[in-house]
C-alpha distance (Angstrom), angle and dihedral (degrees) to the residues before:
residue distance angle dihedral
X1 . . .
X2 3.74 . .
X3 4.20 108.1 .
X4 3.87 107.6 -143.3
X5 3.68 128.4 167.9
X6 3.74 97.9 -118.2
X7 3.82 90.7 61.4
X8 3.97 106.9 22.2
X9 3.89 88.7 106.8
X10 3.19 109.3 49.0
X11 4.33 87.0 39.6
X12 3.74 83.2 48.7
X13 3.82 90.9 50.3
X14 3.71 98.3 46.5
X15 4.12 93.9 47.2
X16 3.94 84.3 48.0
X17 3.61 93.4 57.1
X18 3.94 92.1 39.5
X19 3.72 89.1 52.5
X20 3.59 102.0 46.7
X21 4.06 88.9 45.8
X22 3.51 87.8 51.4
X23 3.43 94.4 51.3
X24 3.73 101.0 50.8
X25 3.75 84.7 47.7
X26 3.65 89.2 60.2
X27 4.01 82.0 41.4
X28 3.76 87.1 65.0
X29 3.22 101.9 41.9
X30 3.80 98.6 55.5
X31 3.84 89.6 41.8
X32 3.65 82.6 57.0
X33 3.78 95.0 46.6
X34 3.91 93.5 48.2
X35 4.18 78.9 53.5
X36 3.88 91.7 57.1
X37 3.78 90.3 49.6
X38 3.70 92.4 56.5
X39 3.03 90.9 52.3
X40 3.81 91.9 41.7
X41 3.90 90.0 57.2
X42 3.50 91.2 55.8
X43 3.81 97.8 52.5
X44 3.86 87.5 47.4
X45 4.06 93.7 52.8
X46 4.18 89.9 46.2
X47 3.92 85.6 44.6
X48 3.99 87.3 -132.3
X49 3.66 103.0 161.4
X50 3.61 98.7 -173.6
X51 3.93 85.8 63.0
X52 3.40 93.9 42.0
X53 3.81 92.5 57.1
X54 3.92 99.0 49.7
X55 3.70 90.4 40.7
X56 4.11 83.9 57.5
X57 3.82 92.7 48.6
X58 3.62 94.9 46.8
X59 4.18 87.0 40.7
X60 4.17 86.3 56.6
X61 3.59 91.9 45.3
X62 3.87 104.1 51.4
X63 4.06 85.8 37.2
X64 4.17 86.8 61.4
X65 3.76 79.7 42.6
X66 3.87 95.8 61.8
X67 3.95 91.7 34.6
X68 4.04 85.1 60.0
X69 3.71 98.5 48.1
X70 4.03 88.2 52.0
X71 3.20 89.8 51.4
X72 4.04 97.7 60.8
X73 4.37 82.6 36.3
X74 3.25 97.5 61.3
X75 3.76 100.8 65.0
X76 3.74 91.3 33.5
X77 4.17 86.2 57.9
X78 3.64 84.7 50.4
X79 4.27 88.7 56.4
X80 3.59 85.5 46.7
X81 3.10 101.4 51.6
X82 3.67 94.8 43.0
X83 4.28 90.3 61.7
X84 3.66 91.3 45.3
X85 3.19 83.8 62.8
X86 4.22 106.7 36.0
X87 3.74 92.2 52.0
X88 4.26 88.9 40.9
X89 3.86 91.7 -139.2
X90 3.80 136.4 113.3
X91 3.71 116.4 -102.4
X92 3.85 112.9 -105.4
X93 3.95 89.0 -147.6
X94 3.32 126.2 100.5
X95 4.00 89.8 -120.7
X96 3.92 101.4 122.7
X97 3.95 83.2 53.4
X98 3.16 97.7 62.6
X99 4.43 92.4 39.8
X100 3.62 86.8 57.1
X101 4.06 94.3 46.5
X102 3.60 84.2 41.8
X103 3.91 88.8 57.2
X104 3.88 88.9 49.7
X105 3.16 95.1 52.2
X106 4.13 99.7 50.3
X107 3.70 83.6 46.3
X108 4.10 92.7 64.6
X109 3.74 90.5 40.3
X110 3.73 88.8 57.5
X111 4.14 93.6 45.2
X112 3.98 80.1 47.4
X113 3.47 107.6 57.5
X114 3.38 94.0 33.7
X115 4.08 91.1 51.6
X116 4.35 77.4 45.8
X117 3.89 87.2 49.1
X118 3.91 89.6 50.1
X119 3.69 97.2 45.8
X120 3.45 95.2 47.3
X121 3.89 93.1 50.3
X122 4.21 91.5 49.4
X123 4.07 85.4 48.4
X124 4.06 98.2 48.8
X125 4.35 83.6 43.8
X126 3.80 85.4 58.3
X127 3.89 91.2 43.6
X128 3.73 88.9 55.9
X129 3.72 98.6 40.5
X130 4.50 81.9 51.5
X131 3.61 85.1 50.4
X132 4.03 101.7 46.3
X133 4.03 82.4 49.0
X134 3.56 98.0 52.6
X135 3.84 89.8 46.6
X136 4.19 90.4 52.6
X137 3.25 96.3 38.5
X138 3.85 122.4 104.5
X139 3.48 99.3 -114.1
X140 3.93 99.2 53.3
X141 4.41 77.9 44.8
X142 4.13 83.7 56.3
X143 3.70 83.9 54.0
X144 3.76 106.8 56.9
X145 3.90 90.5 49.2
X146 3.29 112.4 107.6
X147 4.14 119.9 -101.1
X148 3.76 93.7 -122.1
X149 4.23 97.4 45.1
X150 3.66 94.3 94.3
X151 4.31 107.6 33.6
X152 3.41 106.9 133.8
X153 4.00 93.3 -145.9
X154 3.92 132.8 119.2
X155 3.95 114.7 -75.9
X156 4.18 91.2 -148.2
X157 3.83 120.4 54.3
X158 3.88 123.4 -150.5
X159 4.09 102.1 -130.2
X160 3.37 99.9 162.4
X161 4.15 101.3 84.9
C-alpha cells in the first residue's frame, strides 16, 4: 500500500477500525476458549470422557480460530504502527487497551491449559496405578486360572459299562 498525504487519514482510519475489530474478535475468541477450559477442568476432575472429548474438539477448533485471526493482525499491527508513527501522534483509539487486555488474556489461557495439561496427567497416573492394582490383585489372579483347575471330580472315567 503506497502511504500518501492525500489519503493517509482516511487509510489510517480504516486500518484503525480493522485492527481494533480484529482484536476484539480475537478478544472473544480467547474469552471463549478460557470458557471451554472451565469447562474442560471439570470434565477432567469427574473423569467424564465423553466431555472431555468434545471439550478437546471444540478446544482445537477455537485454538486454529485464534491462530487465524493473528495471522491477518499481525500485518495490520505493522500498518498501525507505521501511521502512529508517519503522522508522529498518539492514536486517539482505544487500540493499546485492548493489546494489553489482549495480553492478559493469552496469559490465563496459557496458565489454563497448562493447569488442564497438569490435571489431566495426575488423573491418567491414577488411572494407571487403578489399573496395575486390579491386574495384581487376587481377584484379577482368580481370573486367569483356568475354569477346570479347581473341579473337584474324578481324574479316570469308567467307559466300559
Amino acid at each position: 500500500m503506497i502511504i500518501t498525504d492525500e489519503n493517509v487519514p482516511s487509510q489510517r482510519a480504516a486500518v484503525f477500525k480493522r485492527l481494533r475489530e480484529l482484536l476484539i474478535q480475537q478478544h472473544d475468541r480467547i474469552r471463549n476458549y478460557l470458557n471451554i477450559l472451565d469447562k474442560q477442568q471439570d470434565s477432567i476432575e469427574s473423569a467424564n470422557i465423553e466431555k472431555l472429548t468434545v471439550h478437546v474438539e471444540l478446544e482445537e477448533q477455537i485454538v486454529a480460530n485464534i491462530f487465524s485471526i493473528q495471522k491477518v493482525i499481525d500485518p495490520l499491527e505493522e500498518m498501525y504502527n507505521a501511521y502512529v508513527h508517519i503522522t508522529e501522534q498518539d492514536s486517539p483509539d482505544d487500540i493499546p487497551a485492548l493489546k494489553t487486555a489482549l495480553e492478559e488474556l493469552k496469559y490465563q489461557m496459557i496458565a489454563r491449559s497448562s493447569y488442564n495439561r497438569d490435571l489431566l496427567s495426575a488423573r491418567m497416573a491414577e488411572i494407571n496405578e487403578e489399573i496395575n492394582t486390579l491386574k495384581n490383585s487376587s481377584v484379577a489372579a482368580g481370573m486367569r486360572r483356568s475354569v477346570y483347575q479347581n473341579l473337584n471330580t474324578a481324574a479316570l472315567v469308567d467307559i466300559r459299562g
